[in-house]
C-alpha positions in Angstrom: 112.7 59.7 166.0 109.8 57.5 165.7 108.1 60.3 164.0 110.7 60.1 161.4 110.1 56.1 161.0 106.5 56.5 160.3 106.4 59.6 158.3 109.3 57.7 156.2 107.4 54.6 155.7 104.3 56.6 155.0 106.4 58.9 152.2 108.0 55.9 150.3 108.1 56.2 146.6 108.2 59.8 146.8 104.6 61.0 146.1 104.6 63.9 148.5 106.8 65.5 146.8 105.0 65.0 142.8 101.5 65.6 144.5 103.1 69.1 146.5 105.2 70.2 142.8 102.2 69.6 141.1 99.7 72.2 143.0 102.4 74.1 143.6 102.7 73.7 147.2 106.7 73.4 147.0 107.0 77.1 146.0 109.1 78.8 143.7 112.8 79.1 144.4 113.9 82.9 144.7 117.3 84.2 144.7 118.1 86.4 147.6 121.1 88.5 147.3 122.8 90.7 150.2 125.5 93.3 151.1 127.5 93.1 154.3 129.8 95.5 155.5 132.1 93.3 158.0 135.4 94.6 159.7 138.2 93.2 157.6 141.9 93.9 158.6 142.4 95.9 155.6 140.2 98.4 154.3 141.3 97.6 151.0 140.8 94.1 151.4 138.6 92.7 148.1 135.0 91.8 148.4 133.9 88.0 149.2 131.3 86.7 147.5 129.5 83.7 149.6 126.4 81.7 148.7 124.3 80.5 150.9 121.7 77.5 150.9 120.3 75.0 153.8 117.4 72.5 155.0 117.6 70.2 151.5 115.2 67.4 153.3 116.3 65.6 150.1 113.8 62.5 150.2 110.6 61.6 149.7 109.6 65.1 150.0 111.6 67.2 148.3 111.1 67.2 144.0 113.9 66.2 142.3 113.3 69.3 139.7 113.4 71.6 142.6 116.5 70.1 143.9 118.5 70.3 140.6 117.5 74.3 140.2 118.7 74.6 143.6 122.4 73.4 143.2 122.2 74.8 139.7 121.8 78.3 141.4 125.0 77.5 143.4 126.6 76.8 140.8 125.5 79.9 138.5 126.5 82.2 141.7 130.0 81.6 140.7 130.7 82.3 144.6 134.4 82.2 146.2 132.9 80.1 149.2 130.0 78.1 149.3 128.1 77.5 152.8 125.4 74.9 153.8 123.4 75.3 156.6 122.2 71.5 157.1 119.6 69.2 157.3 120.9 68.0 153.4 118.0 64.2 154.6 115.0 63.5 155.3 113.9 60.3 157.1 117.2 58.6 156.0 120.7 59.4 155.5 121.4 57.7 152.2 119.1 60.4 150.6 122.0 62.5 150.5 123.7 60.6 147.6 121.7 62.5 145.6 123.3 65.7 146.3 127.3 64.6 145.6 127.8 64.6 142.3 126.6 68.2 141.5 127.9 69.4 144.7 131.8 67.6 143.8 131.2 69.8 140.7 131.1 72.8 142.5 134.6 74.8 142.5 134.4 77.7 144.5 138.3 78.3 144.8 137.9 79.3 148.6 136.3 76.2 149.7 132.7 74.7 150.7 131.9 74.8 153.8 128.6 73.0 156.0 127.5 71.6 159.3 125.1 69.3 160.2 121.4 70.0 161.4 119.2 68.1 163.8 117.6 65.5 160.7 121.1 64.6 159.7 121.6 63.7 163.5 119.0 61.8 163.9 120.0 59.7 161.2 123.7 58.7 160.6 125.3 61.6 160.6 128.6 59.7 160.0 127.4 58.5 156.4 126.3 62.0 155.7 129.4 63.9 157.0 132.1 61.3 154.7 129.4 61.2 151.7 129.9 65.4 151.8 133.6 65.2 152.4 133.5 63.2 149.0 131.8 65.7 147.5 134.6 68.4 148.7 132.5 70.3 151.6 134.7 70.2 154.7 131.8 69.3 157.7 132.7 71.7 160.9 131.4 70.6 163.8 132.6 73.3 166.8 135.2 73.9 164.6 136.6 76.5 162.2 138.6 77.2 159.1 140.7 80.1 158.1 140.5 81.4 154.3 143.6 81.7 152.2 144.8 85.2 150.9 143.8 87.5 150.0 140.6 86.5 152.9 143.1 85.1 155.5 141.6 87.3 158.0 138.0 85.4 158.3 137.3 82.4 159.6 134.3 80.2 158.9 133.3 78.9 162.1 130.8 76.0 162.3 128.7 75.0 165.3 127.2 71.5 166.3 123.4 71.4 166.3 121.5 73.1 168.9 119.0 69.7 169.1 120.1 67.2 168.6 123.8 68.0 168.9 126.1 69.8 171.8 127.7 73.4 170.3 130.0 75.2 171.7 131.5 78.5 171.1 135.0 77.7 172.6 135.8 75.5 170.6 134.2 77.2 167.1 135.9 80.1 167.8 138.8 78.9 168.8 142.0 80.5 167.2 139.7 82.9 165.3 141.1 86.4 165.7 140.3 88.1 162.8 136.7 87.9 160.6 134.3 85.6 162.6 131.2 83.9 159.7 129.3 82.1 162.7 127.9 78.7 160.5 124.9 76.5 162.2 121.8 75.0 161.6 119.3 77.3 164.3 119.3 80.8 165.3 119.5 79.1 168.6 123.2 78.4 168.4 123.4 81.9 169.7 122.5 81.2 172.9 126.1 79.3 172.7 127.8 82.0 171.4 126.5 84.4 174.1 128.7 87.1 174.7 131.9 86.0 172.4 131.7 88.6 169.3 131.4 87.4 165.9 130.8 89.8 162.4 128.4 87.9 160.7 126.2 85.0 160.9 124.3 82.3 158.7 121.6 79.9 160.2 118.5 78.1 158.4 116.3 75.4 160.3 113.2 77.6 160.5 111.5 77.3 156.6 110.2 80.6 157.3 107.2 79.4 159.0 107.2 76.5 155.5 103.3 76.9 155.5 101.7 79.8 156.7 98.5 80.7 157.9 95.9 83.2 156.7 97.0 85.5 159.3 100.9 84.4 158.6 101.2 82.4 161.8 102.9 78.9 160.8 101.5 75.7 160.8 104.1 74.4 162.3 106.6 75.6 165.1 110.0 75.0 166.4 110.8 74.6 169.9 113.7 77.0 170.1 113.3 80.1 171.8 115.6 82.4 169.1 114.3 80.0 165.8 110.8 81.6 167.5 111.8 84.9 166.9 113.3 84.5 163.7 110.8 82.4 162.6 109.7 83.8 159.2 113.1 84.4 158.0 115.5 87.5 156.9 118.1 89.5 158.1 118.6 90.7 161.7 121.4 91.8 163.9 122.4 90.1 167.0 125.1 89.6 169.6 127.8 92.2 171.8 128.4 93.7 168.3 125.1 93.8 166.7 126.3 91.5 163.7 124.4 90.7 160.8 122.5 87.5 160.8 120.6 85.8 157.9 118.5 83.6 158.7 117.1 81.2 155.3 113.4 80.1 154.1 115.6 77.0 153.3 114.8 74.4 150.3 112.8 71.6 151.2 110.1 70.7 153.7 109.8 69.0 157.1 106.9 66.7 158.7 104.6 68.5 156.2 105.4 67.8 152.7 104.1 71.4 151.4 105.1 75.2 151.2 102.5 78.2 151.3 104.1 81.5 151.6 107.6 80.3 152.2 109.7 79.9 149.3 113.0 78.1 149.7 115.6 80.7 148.9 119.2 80.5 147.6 121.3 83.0 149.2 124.2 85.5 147.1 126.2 87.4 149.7 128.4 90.1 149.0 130.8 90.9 151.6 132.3 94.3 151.6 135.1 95.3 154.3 134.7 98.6 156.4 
C-alpha cells in the first residue's frame, strides 16, 4: 500500500504513460481470438461468443489512446457476454470513471460480467464495484450468474481476489450445475477451486511478464505460485477435468509504467458445445 502512495504521487499528471506511448514501450494492442469446445447440455446448443479483457491500471500510467482502442475492440467484438478480469485502477479508485461511459455503451444482450483484482482492493473497492454497476457490469465476488436461453446451462462464476481478497469456490460455484466459466483476477484462484470441476476458465493479473528480459525472464514477478507458472500468458488446461484456461497479457501496466514483449491483448472467444 505505501508503494501505491508513493508511486501515485510520483505518477501525477500522467507523464508515464505520454513518455511510455511515445517510445513505444506501451505495446501494441492485439486481438486474440479462441475456440473452446465446452460440455453444453445440448449438443445442438448455439455457439457463445465471449470477449475477454483485464488489468486496465487506468491512471497515470495507462495512455488514454490506448485505453479508448481497448473498449473500442469490445465493442467491435459484437460479443453476447462481455467479461473483465480486474484491476480496472491504478493508485486510486476514482480512475475508473474513465471507463463508464463507453463501457454503459456496451450492449452485449447476455450481460457483462467482472470481478475485482488485488489494485481495486487496495483502493476502495466499493466506489469501483457501484461506479461498474452504473456502467451495467454486474461485480461477482464468490458469486455466480446463470445465462438466459438459449445459454441457461452456463454459469459465470466469479471469485474474490486471491491477494488481497478471500475466494472461495463454495460459494462461486454454488447452484452451478450445468456450464461452469470460472471468472478471477490470478491463476491462483485455482488453488481455491481445487478439486470442484469447472469447463472453462478466464484469469489476467500476470501482464505476461509486462517487460521482459533479453532471455524473456520478467522484470518483475508475482508472488503467486500458479500466476508463476502462467506467467507469460496463453492458454493451458487445468483442474479434475483438464479445462481450458486463458490466461491474459492484460492492458495496462503495474509499478513499471512500460511494456517490452507483452502486448496487452483483447480476447474474442468462441465457445462451441461438444
Amino acid at each position: 500500500m505505501a508503494v501505491d502512495l508513493t508511486l501515485g504521487l510520483l505518477y501525477m499528471g500522467g507523464w508515464p504513460a505520454v513518455i511510455t506511448r511515445a517510445v513505444g514501450l506501451q505495446g501494441e494492442l492485439q486481438l486474440s481470438e479462441h475456440v473452446f469446445r465446452v460440455p453444453r447440455a445440448s449438443a445442438d446448443a448455439p455457439p457463445l461468443r465471449i470477449a475477454f479483457a483485464s488489468d486496465f491500471h487506468a491512471g497515470p500510467t495507462l495512455h488514454r489512446d490506448l485505453l479508448d482502442r481497448v473498449l473500442a475492440a469490445l465493442a467491435d467484438a459484437r460479443a453476447d457476454v462481455v467479461l473483465l478480469g480486474g484491476d480496472f485502477v491504478s493508485f486510486h479508485a476514482r480512475y475508473v470513471d474513465r471507463m463508464i461511459e463507453p463501457l454503459r455503451r456496451l450492449q452485449p444482450p447476455f450481460g457483462k460480467y467482472g470481478v475485482l483484482g488485488n489494485h481495486d482492493l487496495l483502493g476502495d473497492d466499493e466506489y469501483i464495484a457501484a461506479r461498474l454497476a452504473d456502467a451495467g457490469v454486474t461485480v461477482l465476488v464468490n458469486a455466480n450468474v446463470r445465462l438466459r436461453p438459449p445459454h441457461d446451462d452456463i454459469w459465470i462464476c466469479g471469485f474474490d481476489d486471491w491477494d488481497e481478497g478471500s475466494p472461495d469456490a463454495d460459494r462461486a460455484f454454488a447452484g452451478a450445475t450445468g456450464t461452469r466459466i470460472a471468472l478471477a483476477h490470478q491463476p491462483d484462484a485455482l488453488l481455491a477451486i481445487g478439486e470442484r470441476p469447472f469447463h472453462l476458465a478466464f484469469f489476467g493479473h500476470v501482464h505476461g511478464g509486462q517487460f521482459l528480459l533479453r532471455n524473456r525472464e520478467p522484470a518483475i514477478r508475482h508472488r503467486g505460485p500458479v500466476s508463476k507458472l502462467y506467467m507469460h500468458g496463453g492458454v493451458f488446461h487445468a483442474g479434475v477435468n483438464d479445462a481450458p484456461v486463458l490466461v491474459t497479457r492484460g492492458v495496462g501496466t503495474s509499478t513499471l509504467p512500460a511494456r517490452r514483449h507483452a502486448d496487452p491483448q483483447v480476447h474474442i472467444c468462441t465457445l462451441v458445445a461438444t
